[in-house]
N, C-alpha and C positions, 0 to 999 in steps of 0.2 A: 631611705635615700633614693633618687631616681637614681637612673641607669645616664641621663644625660645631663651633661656639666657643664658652665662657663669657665672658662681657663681666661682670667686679666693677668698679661704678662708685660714686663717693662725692662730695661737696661738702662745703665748711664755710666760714662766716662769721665771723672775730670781733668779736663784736658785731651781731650779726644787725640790720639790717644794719650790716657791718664789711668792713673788707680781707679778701678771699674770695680760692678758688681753689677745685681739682677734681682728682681723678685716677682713674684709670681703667686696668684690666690688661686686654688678651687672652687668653685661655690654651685650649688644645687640648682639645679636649672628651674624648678619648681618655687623652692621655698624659698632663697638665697643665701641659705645659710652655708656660713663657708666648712669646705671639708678640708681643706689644706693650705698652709703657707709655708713657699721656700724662700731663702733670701741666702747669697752669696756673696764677697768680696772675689774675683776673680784675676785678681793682679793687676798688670797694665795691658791695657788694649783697646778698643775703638767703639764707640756707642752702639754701632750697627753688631759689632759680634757681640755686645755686651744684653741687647735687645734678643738677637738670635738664641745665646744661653739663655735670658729667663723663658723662652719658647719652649724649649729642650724642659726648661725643669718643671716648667707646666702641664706639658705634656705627659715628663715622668710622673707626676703628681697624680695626674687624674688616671693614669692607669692603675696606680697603686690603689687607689679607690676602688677602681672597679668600674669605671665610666665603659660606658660602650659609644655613647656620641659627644661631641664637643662643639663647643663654639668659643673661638678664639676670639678674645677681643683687647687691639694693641692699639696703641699712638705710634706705632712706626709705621710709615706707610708703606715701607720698605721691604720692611719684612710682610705684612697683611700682603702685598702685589707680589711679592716674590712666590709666595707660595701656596700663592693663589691661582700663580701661572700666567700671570698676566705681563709679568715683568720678569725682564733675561736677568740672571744670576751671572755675573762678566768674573766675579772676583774668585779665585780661587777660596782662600778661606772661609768667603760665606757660601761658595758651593757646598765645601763639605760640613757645616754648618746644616744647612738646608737639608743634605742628606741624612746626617741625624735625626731633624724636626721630620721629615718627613717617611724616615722608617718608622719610628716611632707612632706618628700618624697613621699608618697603614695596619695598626694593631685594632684602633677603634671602628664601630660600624662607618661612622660619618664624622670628619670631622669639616667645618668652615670656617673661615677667617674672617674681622670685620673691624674697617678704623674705627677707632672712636677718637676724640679731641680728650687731650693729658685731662683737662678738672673730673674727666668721669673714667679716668684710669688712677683715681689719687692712691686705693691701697697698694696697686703692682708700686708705684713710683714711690712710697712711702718705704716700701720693701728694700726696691734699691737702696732709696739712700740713704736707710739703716745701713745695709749691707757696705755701703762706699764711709761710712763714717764710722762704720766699727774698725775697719780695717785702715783709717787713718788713724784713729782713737792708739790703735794696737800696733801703730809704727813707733817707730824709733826719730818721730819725727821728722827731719829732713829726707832721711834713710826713703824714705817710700815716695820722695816726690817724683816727678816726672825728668825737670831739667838736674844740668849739673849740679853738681854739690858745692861747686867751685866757694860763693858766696858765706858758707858758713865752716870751709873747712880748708881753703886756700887752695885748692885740688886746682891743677892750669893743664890745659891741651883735652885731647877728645878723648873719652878712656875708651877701652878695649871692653866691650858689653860680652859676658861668657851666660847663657843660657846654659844653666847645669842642669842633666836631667840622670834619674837610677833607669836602670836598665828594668824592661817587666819581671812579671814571676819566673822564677824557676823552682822545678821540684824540689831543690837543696833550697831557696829561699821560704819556700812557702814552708817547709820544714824546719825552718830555721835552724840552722847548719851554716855551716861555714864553708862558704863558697871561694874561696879566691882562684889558681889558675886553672881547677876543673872547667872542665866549658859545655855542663850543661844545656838545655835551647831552652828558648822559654815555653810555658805550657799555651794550653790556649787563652787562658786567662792572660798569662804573659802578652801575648800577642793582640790581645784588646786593649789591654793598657798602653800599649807601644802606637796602637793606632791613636785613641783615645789622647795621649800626649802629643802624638802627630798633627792630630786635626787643632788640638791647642795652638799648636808652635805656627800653623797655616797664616792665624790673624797675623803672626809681627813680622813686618814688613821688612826687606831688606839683610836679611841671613845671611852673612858671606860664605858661608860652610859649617859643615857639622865633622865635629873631631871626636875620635870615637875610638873607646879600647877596640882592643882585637879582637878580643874575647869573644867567642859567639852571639851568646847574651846581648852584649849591648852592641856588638854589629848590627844584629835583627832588629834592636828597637832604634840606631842610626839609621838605617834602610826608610824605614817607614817614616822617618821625621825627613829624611832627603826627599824622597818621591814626594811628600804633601807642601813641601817646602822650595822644591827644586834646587835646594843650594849643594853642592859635592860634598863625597865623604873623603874624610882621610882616615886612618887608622896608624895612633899615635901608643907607640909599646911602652911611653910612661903615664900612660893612664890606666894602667890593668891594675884589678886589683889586689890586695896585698896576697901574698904567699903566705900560705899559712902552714905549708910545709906539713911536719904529719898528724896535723887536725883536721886536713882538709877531708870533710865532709862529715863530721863531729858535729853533735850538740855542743854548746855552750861547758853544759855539765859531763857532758861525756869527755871532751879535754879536760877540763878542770879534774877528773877523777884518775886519766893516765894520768896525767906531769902536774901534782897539785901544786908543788913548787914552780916551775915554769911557767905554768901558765899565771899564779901572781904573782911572778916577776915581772912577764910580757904583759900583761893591765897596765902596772905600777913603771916599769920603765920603758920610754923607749926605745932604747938604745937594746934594749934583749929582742932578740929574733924568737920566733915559735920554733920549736926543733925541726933544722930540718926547712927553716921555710925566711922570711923579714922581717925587718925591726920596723914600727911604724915611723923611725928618724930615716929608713933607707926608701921610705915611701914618701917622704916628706923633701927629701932629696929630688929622686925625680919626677914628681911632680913640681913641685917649683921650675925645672926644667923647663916642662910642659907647659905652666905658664908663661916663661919667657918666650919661650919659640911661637907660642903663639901670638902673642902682643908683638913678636918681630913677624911675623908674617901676616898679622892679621890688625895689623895696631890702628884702632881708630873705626872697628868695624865692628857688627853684631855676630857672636857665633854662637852655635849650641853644641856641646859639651857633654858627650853621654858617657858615664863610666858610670861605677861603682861606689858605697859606702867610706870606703875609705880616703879614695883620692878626691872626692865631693869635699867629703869634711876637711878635708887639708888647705882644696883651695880655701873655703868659708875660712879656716882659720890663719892661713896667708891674708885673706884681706882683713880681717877685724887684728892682726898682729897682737895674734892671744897664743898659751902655751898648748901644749900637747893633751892637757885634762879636757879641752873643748871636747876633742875626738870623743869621748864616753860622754857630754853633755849636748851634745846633739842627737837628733832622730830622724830618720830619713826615712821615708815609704819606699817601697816601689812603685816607679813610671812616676817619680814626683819632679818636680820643679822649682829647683832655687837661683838667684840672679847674685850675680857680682860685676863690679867694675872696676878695672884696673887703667889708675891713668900714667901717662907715661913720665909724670913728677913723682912716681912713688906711692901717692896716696890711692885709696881704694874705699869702696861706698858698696857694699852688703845691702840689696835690698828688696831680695825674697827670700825666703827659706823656707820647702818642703813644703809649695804649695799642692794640693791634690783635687782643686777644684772642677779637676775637668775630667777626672775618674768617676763611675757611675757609685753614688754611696748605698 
C-alpha cells in the first residue's frame, strides 16, 4: 500500500435539517484500490455538519491505514474553503467540527483539499445515502421524521423536544458497578465523551437549556454541552439516579450474592426498594415530576437532558406509555443520545434511542 491516500467524503440531510448521515472511501493514491469505507446514520441535523462528519470519519480512516499524506476530495465547497482557510468558519457548531477535522489532520505528513462536482464523488454519496436509508429502513416509521407527528397520531400544539444524554465514564461505570448517589468524576475518557457529545449537540440550533442531575458525573458532562451550546444549566434533584442503597458500588453479581432474595425481588418488582436505598416506582415518580416542570417551564422549546440510566429509561418509557419490564429492555451507553417529545395534548413521539454516532469507535 502507499503511504499517500485519497479520502472522497460526502454528507446529506433530508430535510436539511433531517435524518442525516455520511460516508466516506479510502483509496490508494497509486493504484485506487479502496482501503476503507465508513458509512453513518447520524440522527437529525444539517448537510453541512453531515458533510463535516463524513470528513472526520475519512480522515479517521486513513489514519487507521496508516496514510501519512491525503488528498481530500468533497462536493461541498464549504467544507474543501473552510479548511482550506480560505473561508471564515462564523458557525459555532461547524467551528468545532473543523477543529476535529483538523486535529486529526495535523497527525498526517500533508494533507490538501479539492472540490470535485457530486458524478465524480458517486461512492462517498452512495455511502451516505445507504447510511440515511438504513436508518429510515430501521425507524419506526413516522417516529424518525423531521416534522410533527400530529398527521398520523392526532398529536396538537408544539411539543417540548428533551435531548436525553448518559453522563461519560466513570470508574464505577466502566466497572460496571452500580453507581447511583456516589458521585464519582468522570475519567478521562469520561471527559471525551462528554466533549465528543458536546461538540454533537453544538449542530442543533436553538437549545433553551440544559437540565442536569446534580450528581458530579453528569454536572461535568452538562458543563461541556452548555459551554459548546451556550444555553444555561439548571440542576434538577429528580433527575439523579436511582439509590441503590447498600449495593451502591457492587457488581451486578456481587449484590445478587449478599440479598439473593432482595435483589430478585427488586428486578421483578417495582414497588421493592434495594436495602437501604429506591424502588424504581419511587424513581418513576419523580421523574415524571421532572417532566412536568419541565414542559411548564420550557413548553414548546428544545432542551437537553443529562442524567443517568435509570431516569433516561423512565422518560423513554413515560413517552411510549409501556410498563416497568421496558426499564431491563433497553440499553443505554455512556455519553449516548436519545430524543423524546412531549406535547402539551398528552401524546409523545420517541424518536432516537441510544444514539453513539459521535463517539470515536
Amino acid at each position: 500500500m502507499s503511504s499517500s491516500v485519497i479520502v472522497e467524503a460526502d454528507g446529506g440531510a433530508r430535510g436539511n435539517p433531517g435524518p442525516a448521515g455520511y460516508g466516506a472511501v479510502v483509496l490508494d493514491a497509486d493504484s485506487g484500490a479502496m482501503l476503507a469505507e465508513r458509512k453513518a446514520a447520524i440522527g437529525v441535523t444539517t448537510n453541512n455538519v453531515a458533510e463535516y462528519q463524513g470528513l472526520i470519519a475519512g480522515l479517521a480512516a486513513a489514519r487507521d491505514v496508516g496514510a501519512t499524506t491525503v488528498a481530500v476530495r468533497m462536493d461541498s465547497k464549504l467544507v474543501v474553503e473552510q479548511m482550506s482557510g480560505r473561508w471564515q468558519i462564523r458557525h459555532p457548531a461547524l467551528q468545532a467540527l473543523a477543529a476535529t477535522a483538523s486535529a486529526l489532520a495535523a497527525g498526517f505528513g500533508g494533507v490538501t483539499y479539492e472540490w470535485i462536482p457530486r458524478e465524480r464523488n458517486q461512492h462517498a454519496d452512495r455511502l451516505a445515502n445507504e447510511a440515511m436509508d438504513g436508518a429510515e429502513d430501521s425507524s419506526t416509521g413516522p417516529a424518525h421524521q423531521t416534522g410533527p407527528p400530529a398527521a398520523w397520531t392526532g398529536a396538537t400544539g408544539t411539543p417540548t423536544r428533551m435531548l436525553l444524554v448518559r453522563h461519560g465514564q466513570t470508574a464505577l461505570s466502566a466497572a460496571r458497578r452500580y453507581s447511583g448517589r456516589g458521585n464519582p468524576p468522570l475519567t478521562e475518557l469520561g471527559l471525551a465523551q462528554a466533549s465528543a457529545i458536546a461538540d454533537r449537540l453544538a449542530a442543533t440550533a436553538d437549545i433553551a437549556a440544559v437540565l442536569t442531575s446534580p450528581l458530579g458525573r453528569a454536572r461535568q458532562t452538562a458543563d461541556a454541552i452548555s459551554k459548546a451550546t451556550n444555553a444555561p444549566v439548571t440542576e434538577l434533584a429528580d433527575l439523579t439516579e436511582t439509590d441503590f442503597g447498600a449495593w451502591e458500588g457492587m457488581t451486578f453479581a456481587e449484590a445478587a450474592a449478599r440479598d439473593p432474595e432482595a435483589h430478585r425481588a427488586w428486578l421483578t418488582d417495582p414497588s421493592r426498594p434495594a436495602p437501604g436505598g429506591e424502588s424504581f416506582d419511587a424513581v418513576h415518580h419523580r421523574v415524571a415530576r421532572a417532566a412536568e416542570r419541565i414542559a411548564a417551564d420550557h413548553g414548546g422549546s428544545t432542551v437537553v437532558v443529562v442524567s443517568h440510566v435509570t431516569p433516561i429509561k423512565t422518560l423513554l418509557r413515560i413517552a411510549l406509555a409501556a410498563g416497568p419490564s421496558v426499564l431491563f429492555r433497553l440499553h443505554l451507553d455512556l455519553a449516548s443520545l436519545s430524543m423524546v417529545e412531549f406535547y402539551p395534548d398528552g401524546n409523545a413521539s420517541v424518536r432516537l434511542v441510544n444514539d453513539v454516532s459521535h463517539l470515536p469507535s
